[in-house]
C-alpha positions, 0 to 999 in steps of 0.5 A: 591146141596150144595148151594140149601142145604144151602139156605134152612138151612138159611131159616129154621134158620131164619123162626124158629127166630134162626138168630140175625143179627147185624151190627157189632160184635167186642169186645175191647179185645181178652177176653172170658168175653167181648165176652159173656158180649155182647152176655148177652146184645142181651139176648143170654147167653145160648145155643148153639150159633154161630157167623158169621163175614164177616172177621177173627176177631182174638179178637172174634175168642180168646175170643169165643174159651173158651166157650163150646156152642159157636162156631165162623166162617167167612162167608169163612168157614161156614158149614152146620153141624155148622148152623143146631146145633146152637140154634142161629146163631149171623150174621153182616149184612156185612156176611149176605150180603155175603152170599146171593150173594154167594146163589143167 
């Protein structure tokens, strides 16, 4: 049931335009402006968002924990809750990879 839950949350996210796939989502430093300056490039910069990386990247984790909307998981850790909040979900193609193994 938890599986079958969340296959219908990712599919609702992305039939409502709420999933940015990236390839990748790295910053040069563990600093909160790198972090929502790359953000302001994808035209994210309000809301609430979140990011979803294959594994723990401990400059994004850093630079992310400052900002209120923003909230930062790895595929390991994702739940329902974080999904239906976030306005936008930010994914690399390597955590959505994952993901789709993981519900199918």
């Amino acid at each position: 049931a938890y599986r079958a839950a969340m296959r219908s949350i990712f599919s609702e996210l992305l039939r409502q335009d709420r999933v940015v796939i990236v390839d990748e989502f790295k910053v040069a430093a563990p600093k909160t402006k790198e972090v929502l300056s790359l953000l302001n490039s994808m035209g994210l910069n309000a809301g609430r968002r979140l990011i979803v990386t294959e594994a723990f990247d401990e400059n994004v984790y850093l630079g992310s924990r400052n900002v209120i909307e923003l909230g930062y998981l790895t595929v390991s850790s994702l739940d329902p809750v974080s999904l239906i909040s976030a306005d936008k979900v930010v994914i690399t193609a390597g955590a959505i990879k994952m993901v789709e193994e993981w519900l199918s």
